[in-house]
VEXDOMI-18440 format. One record per residue: residue number from 1; chain; x, y, z of N, C-alpha, C in turn. Coordinates in steps of 0.001 Angstrom, whole numbers, plus 500000, padded with zeros to 6 digits. Atoms other than C-alpha are relative to their C-alpha. Last residue first. Example, Ala and Ser with C-alpha at 12.3 -4.5 7.8 and 13.67 -1.06 7.14 Angstrom:
BEGIN
{k->2&c->A&n_c1->499180&n_c2->498810&n_c3->499940&ca_c1->513670&ca_c2->498940&ca_c3->507140&c_c1->499230&c_c2->501090&c_c3->500730}
{k->1&c->A&n_c1->500890&n_c2->498810&n_c3->500000&ca_c1->512300&ca_c2->495500&ca_c3->507800&c_c1->500900&c_c2->501200&c_c3->500000}
***
This chain:
BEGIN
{k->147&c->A&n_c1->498564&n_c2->500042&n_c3->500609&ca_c1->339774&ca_c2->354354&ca_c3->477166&c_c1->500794&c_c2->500177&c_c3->500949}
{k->146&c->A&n_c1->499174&n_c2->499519&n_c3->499267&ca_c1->336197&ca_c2->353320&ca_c3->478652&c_c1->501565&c_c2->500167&c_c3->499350}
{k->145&c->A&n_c1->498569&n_c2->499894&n_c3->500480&ca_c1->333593&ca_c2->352723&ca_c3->476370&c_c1->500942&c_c2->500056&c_c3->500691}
{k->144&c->A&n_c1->498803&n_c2->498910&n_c3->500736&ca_c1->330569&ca_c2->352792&ca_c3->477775&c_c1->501300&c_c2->499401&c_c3->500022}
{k->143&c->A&n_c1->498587&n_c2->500525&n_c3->499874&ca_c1->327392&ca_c2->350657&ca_c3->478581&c_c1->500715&c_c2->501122&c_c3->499097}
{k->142&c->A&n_c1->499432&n_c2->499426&n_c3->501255&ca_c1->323503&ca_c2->351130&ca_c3->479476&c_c1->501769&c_c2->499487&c_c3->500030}
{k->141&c->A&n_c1->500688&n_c2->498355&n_c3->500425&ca_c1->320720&ca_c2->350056&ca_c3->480571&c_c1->501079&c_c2->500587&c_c3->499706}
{k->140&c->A&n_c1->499456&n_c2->498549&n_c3->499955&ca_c1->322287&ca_c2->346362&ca_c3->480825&c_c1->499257&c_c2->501170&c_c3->499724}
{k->139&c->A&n_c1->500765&n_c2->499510&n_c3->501111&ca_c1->320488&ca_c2->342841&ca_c3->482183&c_c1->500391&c_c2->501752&c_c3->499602}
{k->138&c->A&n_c1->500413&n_c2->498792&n_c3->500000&ca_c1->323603&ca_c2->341585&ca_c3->484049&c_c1->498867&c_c2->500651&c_c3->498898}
{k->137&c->A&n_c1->499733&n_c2->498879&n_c3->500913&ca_c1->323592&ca_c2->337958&ca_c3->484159&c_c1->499803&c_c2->501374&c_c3->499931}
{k->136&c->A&n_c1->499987&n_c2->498403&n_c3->499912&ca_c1->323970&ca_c2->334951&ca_c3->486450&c_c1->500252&c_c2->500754&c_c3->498916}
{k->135&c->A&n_c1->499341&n_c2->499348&n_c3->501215&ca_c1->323654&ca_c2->331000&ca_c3->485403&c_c1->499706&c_c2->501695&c_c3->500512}
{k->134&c->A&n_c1->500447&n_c2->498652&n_c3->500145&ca_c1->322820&ca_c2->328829&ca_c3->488369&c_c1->500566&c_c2->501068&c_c3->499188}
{k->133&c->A&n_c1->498754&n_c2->498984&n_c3->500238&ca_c1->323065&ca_c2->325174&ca_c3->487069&c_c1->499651&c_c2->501699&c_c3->500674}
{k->132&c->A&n_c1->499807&n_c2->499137&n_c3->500540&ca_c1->320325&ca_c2->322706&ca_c3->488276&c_c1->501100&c_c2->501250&c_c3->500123}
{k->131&c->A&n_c1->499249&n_c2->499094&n_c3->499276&ca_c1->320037&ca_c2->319398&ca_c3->489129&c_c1->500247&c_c2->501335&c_c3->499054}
{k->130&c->A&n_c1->501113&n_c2->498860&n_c3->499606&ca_c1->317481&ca_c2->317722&ca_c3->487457&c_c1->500517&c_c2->500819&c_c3->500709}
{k->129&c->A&n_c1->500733&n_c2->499226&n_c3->501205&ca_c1->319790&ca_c2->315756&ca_c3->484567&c_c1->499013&c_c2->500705&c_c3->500600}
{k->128&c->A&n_c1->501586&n_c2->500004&n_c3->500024&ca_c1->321640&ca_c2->314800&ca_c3->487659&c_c1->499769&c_c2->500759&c_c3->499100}
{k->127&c->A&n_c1->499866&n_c2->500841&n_c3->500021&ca_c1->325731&ca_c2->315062&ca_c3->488359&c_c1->498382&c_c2->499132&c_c3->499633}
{k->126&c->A&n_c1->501404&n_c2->500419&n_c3->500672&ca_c1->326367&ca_c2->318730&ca_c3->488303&c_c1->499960&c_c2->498473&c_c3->499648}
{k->125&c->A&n_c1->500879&n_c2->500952&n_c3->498832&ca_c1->329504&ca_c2->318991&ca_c3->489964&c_c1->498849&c_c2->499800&c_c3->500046}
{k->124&c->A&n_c1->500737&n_c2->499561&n_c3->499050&ca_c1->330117&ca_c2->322245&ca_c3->488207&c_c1->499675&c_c2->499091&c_c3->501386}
{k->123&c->A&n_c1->499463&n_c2->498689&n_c3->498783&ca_c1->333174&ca_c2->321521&ca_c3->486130&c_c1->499090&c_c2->500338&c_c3->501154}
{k->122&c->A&n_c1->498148&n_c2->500584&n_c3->499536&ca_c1->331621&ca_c2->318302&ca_c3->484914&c_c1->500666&c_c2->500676&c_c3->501240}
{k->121&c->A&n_c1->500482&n_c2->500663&n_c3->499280&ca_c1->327927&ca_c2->320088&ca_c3->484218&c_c1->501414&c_c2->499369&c_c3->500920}
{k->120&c->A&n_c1->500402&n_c2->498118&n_c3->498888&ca_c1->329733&ca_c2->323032&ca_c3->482158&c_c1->499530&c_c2->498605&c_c3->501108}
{k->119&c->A&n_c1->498960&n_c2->498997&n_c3->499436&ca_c1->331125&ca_c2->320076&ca_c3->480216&c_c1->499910&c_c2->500832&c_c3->500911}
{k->118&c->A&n_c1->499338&n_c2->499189&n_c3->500764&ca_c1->328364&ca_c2->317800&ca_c3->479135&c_c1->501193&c_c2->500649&c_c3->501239}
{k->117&c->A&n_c1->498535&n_c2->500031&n_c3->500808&ca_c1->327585&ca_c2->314642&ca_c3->480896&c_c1->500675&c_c2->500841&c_c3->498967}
{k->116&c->A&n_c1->499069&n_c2->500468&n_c3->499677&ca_c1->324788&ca_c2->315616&ca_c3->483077&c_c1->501544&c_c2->499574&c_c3->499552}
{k->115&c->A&n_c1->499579&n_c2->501471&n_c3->500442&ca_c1->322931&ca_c2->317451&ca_c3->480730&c_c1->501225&c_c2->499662&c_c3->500744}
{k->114&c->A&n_c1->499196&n_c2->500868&n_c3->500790&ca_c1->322525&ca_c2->320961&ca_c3->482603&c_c1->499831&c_c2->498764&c_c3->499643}
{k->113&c->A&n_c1->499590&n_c2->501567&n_c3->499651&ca_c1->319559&ca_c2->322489&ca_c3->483829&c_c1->500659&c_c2->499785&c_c3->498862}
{k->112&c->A&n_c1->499553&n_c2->500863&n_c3->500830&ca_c1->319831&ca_c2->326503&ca_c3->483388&c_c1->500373&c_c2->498349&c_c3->500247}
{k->111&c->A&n_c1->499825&n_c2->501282&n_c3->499293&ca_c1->318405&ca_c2->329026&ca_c3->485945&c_c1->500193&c_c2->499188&c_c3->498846}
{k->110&c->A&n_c1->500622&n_c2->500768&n_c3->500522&ca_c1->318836&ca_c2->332795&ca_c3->485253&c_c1->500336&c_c2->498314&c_c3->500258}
{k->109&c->A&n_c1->499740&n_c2->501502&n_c3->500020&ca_c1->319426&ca_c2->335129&ca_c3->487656&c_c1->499167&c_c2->499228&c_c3->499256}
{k->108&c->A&n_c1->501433&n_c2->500911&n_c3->499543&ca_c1->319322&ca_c2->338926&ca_c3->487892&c_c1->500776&c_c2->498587&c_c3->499861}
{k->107&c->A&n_c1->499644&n_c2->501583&n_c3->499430&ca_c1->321769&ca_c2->341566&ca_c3->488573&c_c1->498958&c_c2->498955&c_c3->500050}
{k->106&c->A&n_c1->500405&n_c2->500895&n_c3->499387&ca_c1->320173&ca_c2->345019&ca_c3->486653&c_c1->500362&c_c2->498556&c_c3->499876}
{k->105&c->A&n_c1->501116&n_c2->500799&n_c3->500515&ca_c1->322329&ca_c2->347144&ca_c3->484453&c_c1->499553&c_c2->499159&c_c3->501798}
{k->104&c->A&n_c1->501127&n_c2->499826&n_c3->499582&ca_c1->325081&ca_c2->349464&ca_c3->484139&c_c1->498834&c_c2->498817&c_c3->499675}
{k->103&c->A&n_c1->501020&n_c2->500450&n_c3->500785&ca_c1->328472&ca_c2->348605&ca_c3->481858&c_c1->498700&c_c2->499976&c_c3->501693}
{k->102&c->A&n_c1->500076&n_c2->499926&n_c3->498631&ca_c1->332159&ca_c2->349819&ca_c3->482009&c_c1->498001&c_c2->500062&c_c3->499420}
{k->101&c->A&n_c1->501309&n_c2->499500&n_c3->500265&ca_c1->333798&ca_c2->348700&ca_c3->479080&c_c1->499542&c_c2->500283&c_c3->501555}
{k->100&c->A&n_c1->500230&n_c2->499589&n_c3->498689&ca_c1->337816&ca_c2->348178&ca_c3->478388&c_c1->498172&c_c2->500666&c_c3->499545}
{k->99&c->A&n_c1->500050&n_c2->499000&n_c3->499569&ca_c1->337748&ca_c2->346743&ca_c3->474734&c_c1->499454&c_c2->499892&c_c3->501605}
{k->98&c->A&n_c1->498245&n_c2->499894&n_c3->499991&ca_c1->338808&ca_c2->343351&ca_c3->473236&c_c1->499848&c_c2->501491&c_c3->500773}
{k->97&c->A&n_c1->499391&n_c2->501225&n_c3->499218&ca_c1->334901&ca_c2->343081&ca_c3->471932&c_c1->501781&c_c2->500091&c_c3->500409}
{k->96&c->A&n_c1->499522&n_c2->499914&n_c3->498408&ca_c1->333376&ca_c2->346035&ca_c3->471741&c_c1->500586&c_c2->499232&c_c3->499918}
{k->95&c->A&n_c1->498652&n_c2->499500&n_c3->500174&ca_c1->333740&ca_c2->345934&ca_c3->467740&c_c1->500191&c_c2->500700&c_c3->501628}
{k->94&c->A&n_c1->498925&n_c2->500600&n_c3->499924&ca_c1->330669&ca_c2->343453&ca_c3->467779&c_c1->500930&c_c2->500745&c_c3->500266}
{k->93&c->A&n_c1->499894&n_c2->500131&n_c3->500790&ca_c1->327898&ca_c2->346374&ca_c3->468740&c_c1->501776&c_c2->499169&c_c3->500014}
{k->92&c->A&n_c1->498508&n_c2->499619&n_c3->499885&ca_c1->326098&ca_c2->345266&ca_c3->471413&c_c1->500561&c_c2->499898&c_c3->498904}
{k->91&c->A&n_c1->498958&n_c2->500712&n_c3->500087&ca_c1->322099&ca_c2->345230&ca_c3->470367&c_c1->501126&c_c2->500183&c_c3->500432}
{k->90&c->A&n_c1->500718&n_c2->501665&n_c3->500846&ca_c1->318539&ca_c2->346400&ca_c3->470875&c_c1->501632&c_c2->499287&c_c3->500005}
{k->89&c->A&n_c1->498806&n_c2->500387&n_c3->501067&ca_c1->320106&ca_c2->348761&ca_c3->473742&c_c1->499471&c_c2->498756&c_c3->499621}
{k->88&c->A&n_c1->499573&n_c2->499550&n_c3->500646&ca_c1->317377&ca_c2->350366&ca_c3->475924&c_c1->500860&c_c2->500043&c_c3->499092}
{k->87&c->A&n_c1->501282&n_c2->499444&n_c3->500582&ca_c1->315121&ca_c2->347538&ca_c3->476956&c_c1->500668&c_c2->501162&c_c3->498637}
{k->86&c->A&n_c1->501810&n_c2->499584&n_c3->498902&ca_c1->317613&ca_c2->345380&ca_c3->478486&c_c1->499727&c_c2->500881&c_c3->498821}
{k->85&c->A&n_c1->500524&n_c2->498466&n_c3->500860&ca_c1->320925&ca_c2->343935&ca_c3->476189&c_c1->498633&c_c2->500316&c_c3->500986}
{k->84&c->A&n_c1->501628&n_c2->500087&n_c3->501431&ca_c1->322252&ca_c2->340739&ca_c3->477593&c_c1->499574&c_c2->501696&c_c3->499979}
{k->83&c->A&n_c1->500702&n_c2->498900&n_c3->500271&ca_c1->325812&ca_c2->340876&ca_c3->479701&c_c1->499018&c_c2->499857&c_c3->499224}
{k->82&c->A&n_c1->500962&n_c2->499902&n_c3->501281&ca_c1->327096&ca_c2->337669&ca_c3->481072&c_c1->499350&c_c2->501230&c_c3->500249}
{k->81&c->A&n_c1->501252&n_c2->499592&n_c3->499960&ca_c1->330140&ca_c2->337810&ca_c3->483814&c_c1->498770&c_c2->500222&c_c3->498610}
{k->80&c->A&n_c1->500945&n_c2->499208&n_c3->501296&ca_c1->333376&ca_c2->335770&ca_c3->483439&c_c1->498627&c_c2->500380&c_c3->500540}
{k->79&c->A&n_c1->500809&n_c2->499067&n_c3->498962&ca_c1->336134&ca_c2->334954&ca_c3->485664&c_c1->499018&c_c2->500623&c_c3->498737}
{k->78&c->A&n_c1->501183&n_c2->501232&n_c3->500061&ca_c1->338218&ca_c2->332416&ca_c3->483186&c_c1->498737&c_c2->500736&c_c3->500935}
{k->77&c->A&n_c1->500987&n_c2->500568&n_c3->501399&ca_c1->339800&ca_c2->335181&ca_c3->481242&c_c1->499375&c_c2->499300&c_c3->500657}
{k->76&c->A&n_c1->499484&n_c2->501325&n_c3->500994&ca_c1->341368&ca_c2->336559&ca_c3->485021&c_c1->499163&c_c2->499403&c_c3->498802}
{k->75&c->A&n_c1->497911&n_c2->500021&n_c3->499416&ca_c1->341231&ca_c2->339775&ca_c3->487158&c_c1->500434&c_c2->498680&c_c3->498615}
{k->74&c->A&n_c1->499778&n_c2->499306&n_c3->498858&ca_c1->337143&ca_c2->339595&ca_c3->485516&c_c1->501896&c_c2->500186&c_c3->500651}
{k->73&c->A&n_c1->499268&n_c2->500469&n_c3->499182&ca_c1->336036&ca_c2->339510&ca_c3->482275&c_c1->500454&c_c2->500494&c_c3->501091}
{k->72&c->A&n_c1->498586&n_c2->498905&n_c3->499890&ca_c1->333201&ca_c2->340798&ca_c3->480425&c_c1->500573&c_c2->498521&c_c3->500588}
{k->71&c->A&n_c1->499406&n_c2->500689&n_c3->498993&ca_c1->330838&ca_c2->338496&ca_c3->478197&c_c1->500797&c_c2->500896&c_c3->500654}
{k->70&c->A&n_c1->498284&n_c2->500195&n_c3->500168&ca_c1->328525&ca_c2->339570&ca_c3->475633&c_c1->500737&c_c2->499979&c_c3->501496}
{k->69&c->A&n_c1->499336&n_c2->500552&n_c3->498492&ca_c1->324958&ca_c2->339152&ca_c3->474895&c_c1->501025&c_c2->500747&c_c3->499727}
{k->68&c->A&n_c1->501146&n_c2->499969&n_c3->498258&ca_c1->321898&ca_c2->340441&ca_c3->472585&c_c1->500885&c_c2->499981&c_c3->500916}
{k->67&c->A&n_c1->499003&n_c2->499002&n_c3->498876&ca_c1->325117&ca_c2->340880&ca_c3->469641&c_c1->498394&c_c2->500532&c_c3->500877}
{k->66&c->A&n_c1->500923&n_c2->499392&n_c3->499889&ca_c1->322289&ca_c2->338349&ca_c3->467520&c_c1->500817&c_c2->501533&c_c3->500352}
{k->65&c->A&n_c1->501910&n_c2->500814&n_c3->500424&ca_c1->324075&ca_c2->335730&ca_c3->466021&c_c1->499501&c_c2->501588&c_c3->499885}
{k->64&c->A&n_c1->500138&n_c2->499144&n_c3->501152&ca_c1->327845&ca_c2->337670&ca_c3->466667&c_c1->498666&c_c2->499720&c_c3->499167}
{k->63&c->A&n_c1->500559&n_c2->500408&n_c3->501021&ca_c1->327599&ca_c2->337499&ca_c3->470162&c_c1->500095&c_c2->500419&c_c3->498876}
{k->62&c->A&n_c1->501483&n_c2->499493&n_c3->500175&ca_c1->330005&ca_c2->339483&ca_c3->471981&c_c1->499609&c_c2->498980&c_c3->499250}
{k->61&c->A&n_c1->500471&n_c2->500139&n_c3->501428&ca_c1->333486&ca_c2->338369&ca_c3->473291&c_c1->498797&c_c2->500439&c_c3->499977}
{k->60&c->A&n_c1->499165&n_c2->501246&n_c3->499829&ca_c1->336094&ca_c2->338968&ca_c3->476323&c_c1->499146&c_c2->499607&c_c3->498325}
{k->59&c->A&n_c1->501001&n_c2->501115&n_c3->500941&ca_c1->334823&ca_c2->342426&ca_c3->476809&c_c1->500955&c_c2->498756&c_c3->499404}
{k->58&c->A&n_c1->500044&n_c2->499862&n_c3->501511&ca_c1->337265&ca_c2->343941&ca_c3->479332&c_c1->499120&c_c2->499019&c_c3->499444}
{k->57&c->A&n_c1->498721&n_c2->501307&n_c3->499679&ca_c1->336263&ca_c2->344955&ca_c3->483397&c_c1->500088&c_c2->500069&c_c3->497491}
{k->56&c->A&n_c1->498940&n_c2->499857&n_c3->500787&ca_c1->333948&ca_c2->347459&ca_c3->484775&c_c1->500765&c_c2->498704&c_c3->499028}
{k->55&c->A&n_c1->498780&n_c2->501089&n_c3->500131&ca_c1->330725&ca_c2->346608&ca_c3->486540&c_c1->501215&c_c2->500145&c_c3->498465}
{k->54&c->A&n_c1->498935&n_c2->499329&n_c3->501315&ca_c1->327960&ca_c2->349031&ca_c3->487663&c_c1->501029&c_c2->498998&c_c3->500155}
{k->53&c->A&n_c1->498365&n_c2->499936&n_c3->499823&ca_c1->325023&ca_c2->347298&ca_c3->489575&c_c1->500623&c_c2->500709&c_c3->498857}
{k->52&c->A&n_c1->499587&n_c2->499020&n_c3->500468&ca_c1->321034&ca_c2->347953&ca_c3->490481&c_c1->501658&c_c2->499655&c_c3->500269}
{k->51&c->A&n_c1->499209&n_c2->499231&n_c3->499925&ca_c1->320059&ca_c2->345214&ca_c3->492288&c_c1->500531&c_c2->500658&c_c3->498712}
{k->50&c->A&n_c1->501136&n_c2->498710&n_c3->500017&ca_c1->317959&ca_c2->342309&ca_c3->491731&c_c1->500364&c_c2->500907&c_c3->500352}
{k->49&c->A&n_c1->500802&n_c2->500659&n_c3->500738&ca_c1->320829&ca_c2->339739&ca_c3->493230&c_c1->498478&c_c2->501166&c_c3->499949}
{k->48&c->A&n_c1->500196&n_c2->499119&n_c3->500870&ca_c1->323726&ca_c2->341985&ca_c3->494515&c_c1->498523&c_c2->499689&c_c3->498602}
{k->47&c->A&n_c1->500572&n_c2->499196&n_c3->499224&ca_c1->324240&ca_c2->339716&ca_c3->497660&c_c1->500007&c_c2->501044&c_c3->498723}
{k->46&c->A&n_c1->500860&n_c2->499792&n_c3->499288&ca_c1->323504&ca_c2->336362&ca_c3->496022&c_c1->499535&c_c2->501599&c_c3->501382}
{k->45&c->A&n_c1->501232&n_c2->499894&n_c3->500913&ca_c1->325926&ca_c2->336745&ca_c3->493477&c_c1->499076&c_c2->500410&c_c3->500913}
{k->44&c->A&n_c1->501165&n_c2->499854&n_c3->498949&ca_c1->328944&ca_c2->336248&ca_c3->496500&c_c1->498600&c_c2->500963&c_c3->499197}
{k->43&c->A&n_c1->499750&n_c2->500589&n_c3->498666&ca_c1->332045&ca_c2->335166&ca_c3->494692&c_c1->498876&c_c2->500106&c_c3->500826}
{k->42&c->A&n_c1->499611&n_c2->501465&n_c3->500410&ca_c1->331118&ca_c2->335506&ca_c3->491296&c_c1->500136&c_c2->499492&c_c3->501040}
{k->41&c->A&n_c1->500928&n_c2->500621&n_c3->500854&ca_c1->330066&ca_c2->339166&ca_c3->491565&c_c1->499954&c_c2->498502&c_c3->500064}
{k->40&c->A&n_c1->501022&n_c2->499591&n_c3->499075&ca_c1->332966&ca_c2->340096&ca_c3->493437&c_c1->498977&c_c2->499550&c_c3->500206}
{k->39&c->A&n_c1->500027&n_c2->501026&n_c3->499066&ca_c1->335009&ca_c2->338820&ca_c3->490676&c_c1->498955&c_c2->499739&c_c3->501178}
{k->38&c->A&n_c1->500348&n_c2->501317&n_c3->500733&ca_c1->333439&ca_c2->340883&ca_c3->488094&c_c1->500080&c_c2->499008&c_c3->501324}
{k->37&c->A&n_c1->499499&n_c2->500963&n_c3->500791&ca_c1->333862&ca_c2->344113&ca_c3->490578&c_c1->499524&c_c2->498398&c_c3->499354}
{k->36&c->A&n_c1->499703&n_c2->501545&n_c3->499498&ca_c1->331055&ca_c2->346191&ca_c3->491846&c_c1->500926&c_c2->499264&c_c3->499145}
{k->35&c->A&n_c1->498331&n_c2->500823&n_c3->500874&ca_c1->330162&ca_c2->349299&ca_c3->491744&c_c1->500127&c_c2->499202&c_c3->500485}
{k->34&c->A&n_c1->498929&n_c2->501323&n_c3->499746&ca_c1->326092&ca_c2->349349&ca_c3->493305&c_c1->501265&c_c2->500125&c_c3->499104}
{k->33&c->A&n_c1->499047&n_c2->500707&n_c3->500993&ca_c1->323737&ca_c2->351727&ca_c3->491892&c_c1->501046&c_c2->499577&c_c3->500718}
{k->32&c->A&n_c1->500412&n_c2->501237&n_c3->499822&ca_c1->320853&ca_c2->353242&ca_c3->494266&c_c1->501569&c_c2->499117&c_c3->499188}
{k->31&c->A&n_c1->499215&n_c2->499966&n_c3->498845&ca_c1->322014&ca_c2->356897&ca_c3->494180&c_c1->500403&c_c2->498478&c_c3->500102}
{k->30&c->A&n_c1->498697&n_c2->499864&n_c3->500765&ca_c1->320705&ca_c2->357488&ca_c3->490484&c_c1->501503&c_c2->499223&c_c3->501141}
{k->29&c->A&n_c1->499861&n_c2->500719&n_c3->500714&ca_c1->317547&ca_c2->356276&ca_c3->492136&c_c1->501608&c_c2->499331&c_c3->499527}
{k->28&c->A&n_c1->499925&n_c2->501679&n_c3->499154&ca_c1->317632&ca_c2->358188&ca_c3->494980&c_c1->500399&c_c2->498646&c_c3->499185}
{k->27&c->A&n_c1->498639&n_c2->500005&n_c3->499115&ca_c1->318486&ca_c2->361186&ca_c3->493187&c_c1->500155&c_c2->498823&c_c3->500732}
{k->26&c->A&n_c1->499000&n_c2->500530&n_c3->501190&ca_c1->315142&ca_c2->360799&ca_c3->490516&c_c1->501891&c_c2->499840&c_c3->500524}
{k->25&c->A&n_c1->500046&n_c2->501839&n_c3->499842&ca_c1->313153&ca_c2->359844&ca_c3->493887&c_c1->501457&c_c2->500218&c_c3->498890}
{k->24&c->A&n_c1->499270&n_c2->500939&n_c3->498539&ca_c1->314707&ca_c2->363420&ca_c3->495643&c_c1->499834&c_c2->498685&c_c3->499313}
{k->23&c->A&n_c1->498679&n_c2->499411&n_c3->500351&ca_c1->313907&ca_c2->365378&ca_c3->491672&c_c1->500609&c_c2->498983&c_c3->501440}
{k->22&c->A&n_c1->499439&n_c2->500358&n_c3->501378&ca_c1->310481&ca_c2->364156&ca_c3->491453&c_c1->501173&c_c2->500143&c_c3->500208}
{k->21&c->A&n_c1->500036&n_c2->501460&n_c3->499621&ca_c1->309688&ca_c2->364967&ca_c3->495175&c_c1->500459&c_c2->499455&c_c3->498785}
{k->20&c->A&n_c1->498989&n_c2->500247&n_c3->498941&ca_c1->310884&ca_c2->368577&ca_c3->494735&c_c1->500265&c_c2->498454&c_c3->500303}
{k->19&c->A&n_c1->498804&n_c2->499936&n_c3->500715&ca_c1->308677&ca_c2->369128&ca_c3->491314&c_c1->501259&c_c2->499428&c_c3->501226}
{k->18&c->A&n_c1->500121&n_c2->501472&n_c3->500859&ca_c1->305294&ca_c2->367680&ca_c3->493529&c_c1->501525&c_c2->500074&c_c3->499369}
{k->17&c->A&n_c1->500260&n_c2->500944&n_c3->499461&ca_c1->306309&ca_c2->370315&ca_c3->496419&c_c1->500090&c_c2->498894&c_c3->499213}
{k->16&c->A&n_c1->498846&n_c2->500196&n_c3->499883&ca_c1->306790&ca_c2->373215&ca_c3->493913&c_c1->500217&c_c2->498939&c_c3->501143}
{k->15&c->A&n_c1->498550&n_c2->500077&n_c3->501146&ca_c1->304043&ca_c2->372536&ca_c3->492159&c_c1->500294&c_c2->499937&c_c3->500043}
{k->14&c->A&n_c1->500284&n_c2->501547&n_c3->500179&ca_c1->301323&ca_c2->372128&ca_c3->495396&c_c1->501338&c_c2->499403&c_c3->498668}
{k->13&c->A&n_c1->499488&n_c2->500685&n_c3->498877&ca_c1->303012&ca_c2->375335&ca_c3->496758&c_c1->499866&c_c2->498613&c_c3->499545}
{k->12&c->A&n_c1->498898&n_c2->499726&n_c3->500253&ca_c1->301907&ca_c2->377394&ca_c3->493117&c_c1->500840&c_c2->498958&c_c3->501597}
{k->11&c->A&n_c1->499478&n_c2->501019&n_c3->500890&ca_c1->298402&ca_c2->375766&ca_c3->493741&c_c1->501606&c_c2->499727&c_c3->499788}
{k->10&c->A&n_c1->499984&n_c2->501107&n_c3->500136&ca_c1->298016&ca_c2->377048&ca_c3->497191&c_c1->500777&c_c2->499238&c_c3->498851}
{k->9&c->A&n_c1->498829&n_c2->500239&n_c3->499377&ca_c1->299928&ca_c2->380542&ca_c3->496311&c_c1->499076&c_c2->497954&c_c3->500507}
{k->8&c->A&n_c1->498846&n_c2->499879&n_c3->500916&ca_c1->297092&ca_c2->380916&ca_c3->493501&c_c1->501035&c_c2->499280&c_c3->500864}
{k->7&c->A&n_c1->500000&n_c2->500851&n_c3->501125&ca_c1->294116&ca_c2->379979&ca_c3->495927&c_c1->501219&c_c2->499449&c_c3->499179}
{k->6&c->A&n_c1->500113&n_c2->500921&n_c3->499675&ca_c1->294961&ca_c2->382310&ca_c3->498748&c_c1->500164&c_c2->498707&c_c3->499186}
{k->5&c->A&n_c1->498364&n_c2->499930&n_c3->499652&ca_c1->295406&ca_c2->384989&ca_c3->496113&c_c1->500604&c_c2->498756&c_c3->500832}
{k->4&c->A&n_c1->499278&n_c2->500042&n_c3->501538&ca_c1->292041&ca_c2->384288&ca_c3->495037&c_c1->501770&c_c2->499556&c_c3->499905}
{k->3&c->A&n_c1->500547&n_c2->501091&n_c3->500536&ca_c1->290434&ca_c2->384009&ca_c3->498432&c_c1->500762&c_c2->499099&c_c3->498576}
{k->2&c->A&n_c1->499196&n_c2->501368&n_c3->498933&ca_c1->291763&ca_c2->386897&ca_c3->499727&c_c1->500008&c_c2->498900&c_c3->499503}
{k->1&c->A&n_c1->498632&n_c2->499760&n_c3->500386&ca_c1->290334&ca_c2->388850&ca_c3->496461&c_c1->500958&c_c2->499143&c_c3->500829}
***
């Protein structure tokens, strides 16, 4: 009968132990997220790179190909951050665009060699067809509305 009872309150300890640790990572997680302004972003990429960020600001445009992307802005139209769609949103739907958004996602980096004599290359000081552009984007889990 010791034995039994012994037994029961083991397992019932091992439950509420495993349920406790579930619930501290799922807080840690939630904890993990970075606000961060557009500009912010632009000025110093490299410290929010692979990171968990939140970033406010207005949609400037969406793709209308695919709506995979869309652009916020930051204090100013030319301050721009790229949004792409992650796992949970197949698409952005066009009629964000012109709207306050506030938008979740992982800071990654994508690498883009410019053609020396285009435009983005110009502005950049890109001067070598092997030199390369660093293109930043938020991969999003999720995005809202903000009114």
């Amino acid at each position: 009968m010791f034995k039994k009872v012994l037994g029961v309150l083991l397992v019932v300890s091992l439950m509420i132990a495993c349920a406790k640790k579930q619930e501290n990572t799922e807080q840690t997680a939630a904890e993990a997220v970075i606000t961060v302004s557009v500009d912010s972003l632009l000025v110093a990429p490299q410290n929010y790179l692979d990171k968990q960020i939140e970033v406010s600001g207005l949609v400037s445009h969406v793709c209308r190909h695919t709506g995979k992307k869309l652009f916020i802005a930051g204090q100013t139209p030319e301050q721009l951050i790229k949004v792409v769609t992650g796992e949970n949103i197949p698409q952005f739907a066009v009629e964000l665009e012109g709207s306050q958004v506030k938008v979740q996602g992982k800071f990654a980096l994508e690498t883009a060699v410019a053609a020396p004599d285009s435009a983005v290359a110009k502005t950049k000081g890109i001067d070598c067809a092997t030199d390369s552009l660093a293109v930043y984007s938020i991969v999003c889990s999720s995005i809202q509305k903000v009114e």
